[in-house]
C-alpha positions as CSV (number, residue, x, y, z in Angstrom):
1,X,149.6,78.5,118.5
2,X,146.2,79.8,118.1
3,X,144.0,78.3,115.1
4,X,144.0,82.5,113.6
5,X,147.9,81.6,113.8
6,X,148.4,78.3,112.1
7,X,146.3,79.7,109.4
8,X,148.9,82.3,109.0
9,X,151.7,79.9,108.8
10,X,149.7,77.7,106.7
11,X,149.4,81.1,104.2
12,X,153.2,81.3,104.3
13,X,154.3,77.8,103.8
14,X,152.0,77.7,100.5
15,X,153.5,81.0,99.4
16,X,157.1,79.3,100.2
17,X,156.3,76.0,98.2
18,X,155.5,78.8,95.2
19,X,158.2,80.5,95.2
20,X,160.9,77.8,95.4
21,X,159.1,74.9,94.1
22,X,160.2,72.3,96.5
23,X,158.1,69.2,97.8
24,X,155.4,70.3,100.5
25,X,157.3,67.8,103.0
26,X,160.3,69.3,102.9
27,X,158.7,73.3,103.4
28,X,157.0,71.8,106.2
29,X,159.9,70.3,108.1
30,X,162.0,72.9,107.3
31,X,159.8,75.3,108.7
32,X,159.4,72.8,111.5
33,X,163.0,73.4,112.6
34,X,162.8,76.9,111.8
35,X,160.3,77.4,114.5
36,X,160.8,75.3,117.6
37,X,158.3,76.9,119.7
38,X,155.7,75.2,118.0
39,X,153.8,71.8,119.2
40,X,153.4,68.8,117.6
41,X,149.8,70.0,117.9
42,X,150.1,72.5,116.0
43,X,152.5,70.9,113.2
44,X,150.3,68.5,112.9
45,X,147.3,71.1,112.3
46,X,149.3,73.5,110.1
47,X,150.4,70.0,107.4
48,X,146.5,69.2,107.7
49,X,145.8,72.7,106.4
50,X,148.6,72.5,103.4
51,X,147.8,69.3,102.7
52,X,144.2,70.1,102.1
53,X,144.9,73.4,99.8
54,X,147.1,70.8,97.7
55,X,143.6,68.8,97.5
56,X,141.9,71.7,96.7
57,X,144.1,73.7,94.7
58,X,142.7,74.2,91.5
59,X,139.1,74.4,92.6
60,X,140.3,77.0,95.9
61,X,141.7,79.5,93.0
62,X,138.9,79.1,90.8
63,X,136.4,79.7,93.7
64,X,138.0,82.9,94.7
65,X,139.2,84.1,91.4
66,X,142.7,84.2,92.6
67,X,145.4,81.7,93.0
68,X,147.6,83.2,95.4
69,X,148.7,81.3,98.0
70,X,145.8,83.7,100.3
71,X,143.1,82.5,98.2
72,X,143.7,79.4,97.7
73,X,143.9,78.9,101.6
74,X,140.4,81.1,101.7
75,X,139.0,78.9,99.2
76,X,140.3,75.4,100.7
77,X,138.1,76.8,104.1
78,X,135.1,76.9,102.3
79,X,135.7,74.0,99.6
80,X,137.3,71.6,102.1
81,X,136.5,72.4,105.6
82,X,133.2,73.6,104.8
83,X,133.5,77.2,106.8
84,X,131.4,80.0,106.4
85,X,132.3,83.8,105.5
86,X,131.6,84.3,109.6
87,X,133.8,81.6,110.3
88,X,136.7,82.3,108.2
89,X,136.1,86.0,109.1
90,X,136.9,85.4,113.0
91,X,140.2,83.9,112.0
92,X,141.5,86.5,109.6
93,X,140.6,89.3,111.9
94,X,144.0,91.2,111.5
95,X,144.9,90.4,115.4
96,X,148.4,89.4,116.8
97,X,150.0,86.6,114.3
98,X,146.7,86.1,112.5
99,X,145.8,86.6,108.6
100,X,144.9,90.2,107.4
101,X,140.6,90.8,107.6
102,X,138.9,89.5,104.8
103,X,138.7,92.0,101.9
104,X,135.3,92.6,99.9
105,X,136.3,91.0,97.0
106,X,137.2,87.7,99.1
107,X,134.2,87.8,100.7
108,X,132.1,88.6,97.3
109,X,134.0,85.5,96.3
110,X,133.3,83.3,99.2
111,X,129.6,84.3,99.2
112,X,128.6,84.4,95.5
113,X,131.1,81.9,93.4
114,X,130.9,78.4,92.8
115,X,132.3,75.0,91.0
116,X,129.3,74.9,88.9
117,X,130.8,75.8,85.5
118,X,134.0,75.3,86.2
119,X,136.2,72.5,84.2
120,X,136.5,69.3,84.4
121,X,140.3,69.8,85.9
122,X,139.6,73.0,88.3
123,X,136.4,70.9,89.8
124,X,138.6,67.3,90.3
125,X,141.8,69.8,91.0
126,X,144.2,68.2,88.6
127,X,146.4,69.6,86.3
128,X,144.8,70.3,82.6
129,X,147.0,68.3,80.9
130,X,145.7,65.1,82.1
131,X,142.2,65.5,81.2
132,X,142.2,63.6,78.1
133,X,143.9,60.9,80.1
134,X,141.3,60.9,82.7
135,X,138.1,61.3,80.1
136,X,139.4,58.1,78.2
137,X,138.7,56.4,81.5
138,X,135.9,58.0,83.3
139,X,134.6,59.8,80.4
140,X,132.2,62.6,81.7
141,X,132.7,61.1,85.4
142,X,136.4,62.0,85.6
143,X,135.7,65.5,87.7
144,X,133.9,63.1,90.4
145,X,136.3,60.3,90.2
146,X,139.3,63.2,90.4
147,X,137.6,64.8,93.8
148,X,137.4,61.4,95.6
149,X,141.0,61.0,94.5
150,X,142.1,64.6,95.9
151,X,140.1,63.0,99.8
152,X,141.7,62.7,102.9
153,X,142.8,59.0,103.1
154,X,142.3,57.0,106.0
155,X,145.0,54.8,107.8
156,X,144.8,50.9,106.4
157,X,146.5,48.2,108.7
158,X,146.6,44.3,107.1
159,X,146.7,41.9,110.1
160,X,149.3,39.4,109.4
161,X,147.7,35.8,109.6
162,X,151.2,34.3,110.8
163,X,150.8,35.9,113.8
164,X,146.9,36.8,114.6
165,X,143.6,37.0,113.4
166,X,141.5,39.7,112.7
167,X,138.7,39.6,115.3
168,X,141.8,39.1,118.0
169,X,143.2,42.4,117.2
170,X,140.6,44.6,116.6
171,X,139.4,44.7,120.4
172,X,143.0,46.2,121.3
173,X,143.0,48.9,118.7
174,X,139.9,50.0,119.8
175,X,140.9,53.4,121.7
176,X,142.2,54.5,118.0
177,X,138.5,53.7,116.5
178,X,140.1,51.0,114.7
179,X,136.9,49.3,112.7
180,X,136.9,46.8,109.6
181,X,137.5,47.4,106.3
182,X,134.6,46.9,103.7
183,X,136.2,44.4,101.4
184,X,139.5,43.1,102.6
185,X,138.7,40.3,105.5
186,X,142.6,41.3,106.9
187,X,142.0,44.7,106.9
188,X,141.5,47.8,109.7
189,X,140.6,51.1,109.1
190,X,141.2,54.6,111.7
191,X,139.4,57.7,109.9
192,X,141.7,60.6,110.6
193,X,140.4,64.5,111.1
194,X,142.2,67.4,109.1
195,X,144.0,67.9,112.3
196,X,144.7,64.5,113.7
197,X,147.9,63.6,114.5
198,X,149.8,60.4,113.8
199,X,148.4,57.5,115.9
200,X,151.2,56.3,116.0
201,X,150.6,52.9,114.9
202,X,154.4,52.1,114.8
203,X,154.4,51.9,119.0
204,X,151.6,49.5,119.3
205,X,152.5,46.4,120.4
206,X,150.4,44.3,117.7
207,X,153.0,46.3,115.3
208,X,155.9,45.7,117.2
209,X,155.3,42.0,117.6
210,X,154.4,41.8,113.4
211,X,150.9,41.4,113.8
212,X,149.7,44.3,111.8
213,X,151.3,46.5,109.2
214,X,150.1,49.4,107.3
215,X,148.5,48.8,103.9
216,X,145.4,50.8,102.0
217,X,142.7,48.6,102.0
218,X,143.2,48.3,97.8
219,X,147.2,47.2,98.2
220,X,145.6,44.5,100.6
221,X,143.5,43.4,97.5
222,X,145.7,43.4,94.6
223,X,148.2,40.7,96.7
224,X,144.8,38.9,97.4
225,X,143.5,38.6,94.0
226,X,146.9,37.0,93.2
227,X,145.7,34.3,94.7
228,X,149.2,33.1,96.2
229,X,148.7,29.9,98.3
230,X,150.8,27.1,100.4
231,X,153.6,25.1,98.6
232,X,153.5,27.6,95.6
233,X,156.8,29.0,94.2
234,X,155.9,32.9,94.2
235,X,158.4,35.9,93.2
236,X,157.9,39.2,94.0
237,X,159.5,41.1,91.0
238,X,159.6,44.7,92.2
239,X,159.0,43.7,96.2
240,X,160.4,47.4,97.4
241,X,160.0,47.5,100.8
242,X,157.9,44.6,101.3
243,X,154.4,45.5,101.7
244,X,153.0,43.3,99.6
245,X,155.7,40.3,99.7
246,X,154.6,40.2,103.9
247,X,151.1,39.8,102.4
248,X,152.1,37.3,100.1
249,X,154.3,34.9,102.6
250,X,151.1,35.3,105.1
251,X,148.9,33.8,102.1
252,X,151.3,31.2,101.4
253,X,151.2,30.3,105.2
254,X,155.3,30.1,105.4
255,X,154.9,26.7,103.3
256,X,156.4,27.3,99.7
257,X,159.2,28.9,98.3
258,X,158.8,32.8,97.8
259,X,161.6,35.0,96.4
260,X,161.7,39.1,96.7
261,X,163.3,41.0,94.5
262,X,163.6,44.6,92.7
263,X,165.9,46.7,90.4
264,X,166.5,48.9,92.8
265,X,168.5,47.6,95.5
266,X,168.3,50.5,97.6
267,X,164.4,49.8,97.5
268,X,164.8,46.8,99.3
269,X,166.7,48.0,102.6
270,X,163.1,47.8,105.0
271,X,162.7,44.8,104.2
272,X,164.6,41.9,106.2
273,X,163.9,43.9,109.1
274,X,159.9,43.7,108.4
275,X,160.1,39.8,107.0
276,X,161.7,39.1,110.7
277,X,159.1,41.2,112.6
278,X,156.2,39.6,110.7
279,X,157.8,36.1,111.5
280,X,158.8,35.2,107.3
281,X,161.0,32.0,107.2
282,X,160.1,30.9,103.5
283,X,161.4,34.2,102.1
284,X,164.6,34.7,100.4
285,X,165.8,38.2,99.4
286,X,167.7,38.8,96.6
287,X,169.5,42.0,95.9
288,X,171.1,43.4,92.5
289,X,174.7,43.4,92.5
290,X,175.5,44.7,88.9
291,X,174.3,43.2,85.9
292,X,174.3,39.9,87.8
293,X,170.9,38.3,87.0
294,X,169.6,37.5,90.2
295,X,166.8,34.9,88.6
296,X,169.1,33.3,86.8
297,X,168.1,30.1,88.1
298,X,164.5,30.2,87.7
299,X,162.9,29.0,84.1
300,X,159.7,28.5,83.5
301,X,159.0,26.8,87.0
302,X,157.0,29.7,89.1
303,X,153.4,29.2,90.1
304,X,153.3,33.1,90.2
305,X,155.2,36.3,89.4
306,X,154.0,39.0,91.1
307,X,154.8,42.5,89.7
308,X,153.8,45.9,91.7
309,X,154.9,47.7,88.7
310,X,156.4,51.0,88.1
311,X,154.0,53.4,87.6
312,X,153.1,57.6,87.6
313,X,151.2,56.9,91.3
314,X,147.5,58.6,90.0
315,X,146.1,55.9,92.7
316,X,147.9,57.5,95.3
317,X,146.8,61.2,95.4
318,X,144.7,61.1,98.3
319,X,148.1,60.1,100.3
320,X,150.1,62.3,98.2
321,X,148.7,65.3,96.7
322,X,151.7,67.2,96.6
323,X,152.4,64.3,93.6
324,X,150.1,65.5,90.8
325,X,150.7,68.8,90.8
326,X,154.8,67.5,90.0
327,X,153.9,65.2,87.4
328,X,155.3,66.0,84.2
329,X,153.9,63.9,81.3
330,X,157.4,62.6,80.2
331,X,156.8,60.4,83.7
332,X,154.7,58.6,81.7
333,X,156.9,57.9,79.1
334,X,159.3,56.9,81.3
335,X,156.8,54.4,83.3
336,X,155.5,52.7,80.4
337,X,159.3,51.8,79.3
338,X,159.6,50.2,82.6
339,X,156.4,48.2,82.5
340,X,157.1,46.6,79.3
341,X,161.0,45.8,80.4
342,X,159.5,44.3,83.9
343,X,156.8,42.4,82.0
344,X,159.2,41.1,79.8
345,X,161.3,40.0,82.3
346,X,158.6,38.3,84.2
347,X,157.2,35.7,81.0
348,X,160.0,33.3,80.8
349,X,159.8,32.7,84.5
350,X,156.7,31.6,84.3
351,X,155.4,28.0,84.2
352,X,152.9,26.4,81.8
353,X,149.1,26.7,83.8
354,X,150.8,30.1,86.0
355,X,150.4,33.5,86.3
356,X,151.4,36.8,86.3
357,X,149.6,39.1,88.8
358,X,150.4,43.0,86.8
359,X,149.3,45.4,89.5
360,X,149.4,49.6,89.3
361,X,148.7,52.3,91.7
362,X,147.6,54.1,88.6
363,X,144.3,55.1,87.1
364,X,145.6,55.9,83.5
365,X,144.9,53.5,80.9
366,X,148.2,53.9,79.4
367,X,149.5,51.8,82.5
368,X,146.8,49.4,82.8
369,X,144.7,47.8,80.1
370,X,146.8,49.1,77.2
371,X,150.1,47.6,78.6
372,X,147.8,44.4,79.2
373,X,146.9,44.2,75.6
374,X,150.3,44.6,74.5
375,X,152.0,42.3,76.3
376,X,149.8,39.6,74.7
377,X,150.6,40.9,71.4
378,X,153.7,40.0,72.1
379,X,152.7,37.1,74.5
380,X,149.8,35.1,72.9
381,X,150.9,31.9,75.5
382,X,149.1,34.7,78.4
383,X,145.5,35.4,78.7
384,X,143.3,37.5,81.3
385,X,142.2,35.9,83.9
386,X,137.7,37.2,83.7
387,X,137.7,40.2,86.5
388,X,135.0,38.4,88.2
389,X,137.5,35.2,88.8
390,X,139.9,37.0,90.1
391,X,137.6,39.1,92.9
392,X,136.4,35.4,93.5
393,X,138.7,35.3,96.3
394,X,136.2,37.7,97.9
395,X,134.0,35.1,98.8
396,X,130.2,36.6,99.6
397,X,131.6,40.1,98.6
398,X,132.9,39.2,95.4
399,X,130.1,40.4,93.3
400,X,129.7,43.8,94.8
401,X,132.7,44.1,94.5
402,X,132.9,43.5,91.0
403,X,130.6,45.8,91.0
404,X,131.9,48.9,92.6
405,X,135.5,48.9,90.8
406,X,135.6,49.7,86.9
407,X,136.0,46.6,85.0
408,X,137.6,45.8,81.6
409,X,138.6,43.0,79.4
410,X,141.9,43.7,81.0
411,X,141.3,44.0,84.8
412,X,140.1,45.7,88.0
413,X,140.7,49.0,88.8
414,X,139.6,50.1,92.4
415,X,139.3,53.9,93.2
416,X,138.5,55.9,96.1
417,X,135.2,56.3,94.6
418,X,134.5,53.5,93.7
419,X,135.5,51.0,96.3
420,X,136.8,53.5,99.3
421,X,140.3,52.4,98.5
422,X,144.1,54.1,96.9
423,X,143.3,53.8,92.8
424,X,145.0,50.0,92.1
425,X,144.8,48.1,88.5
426,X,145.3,44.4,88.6
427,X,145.2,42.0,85.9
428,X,145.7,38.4,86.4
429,X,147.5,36.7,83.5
430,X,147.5,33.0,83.3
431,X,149.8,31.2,81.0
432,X,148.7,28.4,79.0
């Protein structure tokens, strides 16, 4: 497919995802096997393209004065790609399979508008009803801190200590411009272009032999700053698919007793198949069957309880931008129940002199310091662990760190912004 044709199919797909209001990943694999002829190339190039408008989709309208699915593609060029009128001109030039010619009002639009007075939610492209959750965190900064939010993420890999060591690895991902990251000491980085395809990380042979694993660069630090270590008894409250338990056991060393778990059983399916690939043996998996309490057994004795809570996702709209646009606010609602229910499950288990390690992928207040402060309310026996303690793990980065992500009496939060990871709250909470 030409570039003039993607475009074209990038137009329709948006116009599609209108009109039926379905999840961008589903329109695009639909149309996938709706049209065969196309490459992986060009699949590849044509999800780059929607994936961008849903970055830009608020500002694209605004800066064309039209939010059809058209514009908002014509404004995405500009905003996102940075394309000129010439540019964008030679691919909508009304040829075989490519977009209609630019009219006058597009290119009046392209030429002469601008973000410059536009709202705080058209310039960070999020929807309006989340301002006021945004301003009570960012406060006039919310538009920039919204933008870096709706950027193309890059691909995080942790390198798993049980099996190899940073410096050992990064040589052999070199021919995918694998470099380090800035703040995690496990962690590799690969940029990836609008267009680039998946590296396919998954058919390396460091991955296939558990040596690395993909995690953004922030995930790598919330397990850090729990500050998990050898011969501890460690749970892993809402473990998923494991992404952070496999940084946990390679903290602990395999020496210790660490325990995964989550309310959703069907959560937990990845996960024995990764624990064996990374080389786990202190690990034991337990899965819900009922209203069987599966922690029955454990009172007051852990060193730490991990919980990767429950949460609306606001960290995660660089890797998901699809996500904000769905959000509805009683999500929130709904999110804040389960906090407080997975918190409260978490205290008893708890031993005098541990901690709780609360961690979000959310931005929102609501989720983070607020649901701090009230489990203390209810908790007085916990108390926050000072933010600059808990980055301490850092070593010689701790205090720039500290001073890139926000912090509060409560916690950390990280942002893309900020410290060039996925948006992640953690609060250490130590029990007297």
């Amino acid at each position: 497919m030409t570039p003039a044709a993607r475009l074209s199919a990038a137009i329709e797909l948006i116009a599609t995802i209108d009109a039926q209001r379905i999840p961008a990943a589903k329109a695009l694999k639909e149309w996938g096997t709706a049209h065969r002829y196309a490459g992986s190339g060009d699949r590849a190039a044509i999800s780059g393209l929607i994936w961008d408008v849903l970055r830009r989709q608020s500002s694209a309208a605004w800066l064309m004065d039209d939010a059809s699915a058209r514009s908002r593609v014509l404004g995405m060029l500009k905003l996102e790609r940075g394309m000129d009128i010439p540019t964008i001109s030679a691919l909508c030039d009304g040829g075989r399979f490519a977009p209609d010619p630019l009219t006058a009002a597009e290119e009046a639009a392209l030429a002469s508008r601008s973000l410059k007075d536009a709202p705080a939610h058209v310039a960070g492209d999020y929807p309006d009803w989340l301002d006021p959750y945004l301003a009570k965190v960012f406060g006039d900064d919310r538009a920039a801190e919204a933008t870096a939010m709706a950027s193309r993420a890059p691909l995080d890999l942790r390198v798993n200590t049980l099996k190899g060591k940073r410096e050992k690895i990064l040589p052999r991902l070199s021919h995918l411009g694998a470099k380090e990251t800035p703040w995690s000491p496990l962690g590799l980085r690969i940029e990836l272009g609008a267009d680039a395809r998946n590296p396919g990380i998954h058919a390396e042979e460091d991955f296939i032999k558990g040596a690395i694993e993909v995690q953004d660069e922030g995930s790598q630090l919330a397990a850090l700053f729990s500050a998990a270590k050898p011969g501890e008894q460690v749970i892993d409250l809402c473990a998923g698919a494991g992404g952070k338990t496999l940084a946990l056991a390679a903290m602990m060393d395999g020496k210790g007793r660490l325990i995964a778990t989550d309310s959703d059983k069907r959560q937990l399916v990845p996960i024995h198949e990764r624990l064996s690939r990374a080389g786990v043996h202190n690990c034991d998996v337990r899965t819900p069957r009922g209203e069987e309490e599966v922690l029955s057994d454990i009172k007051a004795s852990a060193d730490l309880v991990l919980i990767d809570a429950p949460c609306t996702g606001t960290g995660t709209w660089r890797r998901n931008p699809d996500a904000k646009w769905r959000m509805r606010p009683g999500a929130l609602e709904v999110r804040l129940k389960d906090q407080a229910e997975v918190l409260a499950r978490a205290a008893p288990l708890v031993k005098s002199g541990g901690r709780i390690a609360y961690i979000t992928c959310s931005v929102l207040s609501e989720e983070n310091g607020e649901q701090v402060k009230a489990f203390i309310a209810r908790h007085p026996e916990f108390s926050v662990q000072p933010p600059e303690q808990t980055a301490s793990v850092l070593w010689d980065k701790a205090e720039a760190f500290t001073e890139a992500a926000l912090q509060s009496a409560e916690g950390l939060l990280m942002t893309p912004r900020r410290t060039g990871t996925d948006g992640f709250f953690v609060s250490v909470l130590k029990k007297a």
